[in-house]
N, C-alpha and C positions, 0 to 999 in steps of 0.2 A: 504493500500500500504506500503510495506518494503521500509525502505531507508537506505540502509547501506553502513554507512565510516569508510575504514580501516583505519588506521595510524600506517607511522613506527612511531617507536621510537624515537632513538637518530640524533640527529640532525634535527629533525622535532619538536616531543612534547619536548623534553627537551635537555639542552647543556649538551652534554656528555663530550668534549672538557674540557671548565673549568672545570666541574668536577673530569676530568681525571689528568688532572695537579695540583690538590687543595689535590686529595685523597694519592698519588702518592709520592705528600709533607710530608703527615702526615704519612706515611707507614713507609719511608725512616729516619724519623725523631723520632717514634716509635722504630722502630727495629735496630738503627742507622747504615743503610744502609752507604757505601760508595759513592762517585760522581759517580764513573762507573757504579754501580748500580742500581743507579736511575737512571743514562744517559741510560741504558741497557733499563729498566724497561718505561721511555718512548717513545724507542721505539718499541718495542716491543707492547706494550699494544697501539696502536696509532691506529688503526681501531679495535681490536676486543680483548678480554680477558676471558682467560681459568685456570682452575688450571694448568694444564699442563705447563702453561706459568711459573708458580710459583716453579716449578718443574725443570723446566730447568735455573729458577735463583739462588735455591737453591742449584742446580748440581754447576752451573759457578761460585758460589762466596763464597759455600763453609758455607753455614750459615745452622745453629742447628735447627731453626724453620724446624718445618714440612712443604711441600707445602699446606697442607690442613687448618692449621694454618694461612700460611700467606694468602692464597685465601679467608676465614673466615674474615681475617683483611680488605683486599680491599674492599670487598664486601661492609662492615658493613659502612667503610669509605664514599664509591660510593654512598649509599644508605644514605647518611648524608649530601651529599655536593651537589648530582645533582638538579637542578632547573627549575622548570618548572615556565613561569612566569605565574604574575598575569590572563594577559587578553586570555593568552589560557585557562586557567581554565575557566574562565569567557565565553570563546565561546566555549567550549565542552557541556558546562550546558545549553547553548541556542538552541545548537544544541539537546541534550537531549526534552529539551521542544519542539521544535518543532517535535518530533516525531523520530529521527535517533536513528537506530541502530549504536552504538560505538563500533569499535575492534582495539585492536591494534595487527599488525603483526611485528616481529622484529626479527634481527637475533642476536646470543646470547646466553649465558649460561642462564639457566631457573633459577636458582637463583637469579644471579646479575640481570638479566632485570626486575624480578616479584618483586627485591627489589627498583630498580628506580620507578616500578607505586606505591610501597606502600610509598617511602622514601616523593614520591612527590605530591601524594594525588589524580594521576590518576586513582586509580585499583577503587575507589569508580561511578567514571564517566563510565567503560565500560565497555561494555557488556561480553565481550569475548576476550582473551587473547590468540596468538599463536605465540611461542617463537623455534625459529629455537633447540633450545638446546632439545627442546620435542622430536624431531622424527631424531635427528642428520641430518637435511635436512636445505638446507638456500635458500632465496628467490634467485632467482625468482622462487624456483620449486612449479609447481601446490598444490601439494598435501599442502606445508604450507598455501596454501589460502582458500583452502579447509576446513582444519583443524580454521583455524578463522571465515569463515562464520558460521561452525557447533557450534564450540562455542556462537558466537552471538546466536545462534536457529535459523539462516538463511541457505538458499541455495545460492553458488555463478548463481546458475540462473537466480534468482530474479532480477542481476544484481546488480550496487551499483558503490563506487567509491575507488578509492586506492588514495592516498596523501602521498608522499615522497619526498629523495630529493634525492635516488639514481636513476640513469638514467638505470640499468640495471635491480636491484635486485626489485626496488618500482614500478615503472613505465611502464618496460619492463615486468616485471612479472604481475604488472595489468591489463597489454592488455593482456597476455595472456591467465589471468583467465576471461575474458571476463567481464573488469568494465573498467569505467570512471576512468581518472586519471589528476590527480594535483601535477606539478612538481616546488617545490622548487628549484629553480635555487642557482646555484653556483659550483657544479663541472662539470669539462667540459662533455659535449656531446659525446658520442660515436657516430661514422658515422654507418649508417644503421638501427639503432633503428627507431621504429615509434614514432611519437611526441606527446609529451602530450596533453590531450583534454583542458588545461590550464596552463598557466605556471606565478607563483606569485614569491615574494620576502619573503614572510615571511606566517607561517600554520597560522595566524591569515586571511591574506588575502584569503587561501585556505578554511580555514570554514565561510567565506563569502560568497564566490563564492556558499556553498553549503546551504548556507542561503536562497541564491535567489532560489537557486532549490525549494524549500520547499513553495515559495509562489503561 
């Protein structure tokens, strides 16, 4: 029998947040960025980050680096500072042993997010890896969940389960690739979505829940 748990990423496996303000530090401080700069730069980069992004800093503030340059700098930063703690690691590996297929789905440039699973010592834990930046597509749409069961070397028919904490892109998109899902509470609810088949505080709680499945 398959058992497959997808996982986003950020804000689920690991704090992109601190990360984001840690790396963001060290760029501005690097390159000696100015305050509006870095005021720019956080927000801008505050849900998602693109060269592009780097591109349109370089335009407004008039600086020599290349964006490719400074997208190379974040990255390397990003993938230095983000964190994944101990006791997820610890229940990925249990889940491992107990027989789970591991994928993580996430939306994101294919670079920076393939640099957080290696920066953080997830990419050795799972199976299969499907990063919105691959096919310019972002959850909730089928075809990325698609694209991660076939990685794992599973079918999303076999069924399985999705674990996030977005209400639209993780959750909403999990029902509609036809799996189980486990919602990370904390941003609000959208009205009309259907409700998650559980709803915890924290992915440690959620690779419990799929502990008990397993027995």
């Amino acid at each position: 029998m398959v058992r497959l748990a997808l996982f986003d990423l950020d804000g689920t496996l690991v704090d992109r947040q601190t990360a984001l303000s840690d790396a963001v530090t060290r760029l501005c401080r690097s390159r000696a960025l100015s305050p509006d700069a870095e005021h720019w730069l956080r927000i801008e980069l505050a849900d998602r980050a693109t060269v592009d992004d780097f591109a349109r800093l370089r335009e407004a503030f008039g600086l020599e680096a290349s964006a490719a340059d400074l997208w190379k700098e974040y990255v390397d930063l990003m993938s230095s500072t983000v964190t994944c703690r101990p006791e997820v690691i610890e229940g990925l590996t249990r889940l491992r042993a107990a027989g789970w297929t591991i994928g993580v789905i996430t939306n994101g440039a294919s670079d920076i997010q393939r640099a957080k699973l290696a920066g953080t010592g997830l990419a050795s834990l799972v199976d299969g890896v499907a990063v919105s930046g691959d096919l310019e597509i972002r959850k909730p749409d089928l075809c990325l969940f698609e694209l991660a069961a076939t990685r794992c070397g599973v079918s999303l028919t076999s069924g399985g389960w999705m674990v996030g904490d977005n209400p639209g892109g993780d959750i909403n998109g999990g029902h509609q690739a036809g799996l189980r899902t486990i919602w990370l509470r904390g941003r609000p609810w959208p009205d009309g979505l259907p409700a998650a088949h559980h709803v915890v505080d924290d992915v440690t709680d959620a690779i419990t829940v799929l502990l008990n499945e397993s027995e």
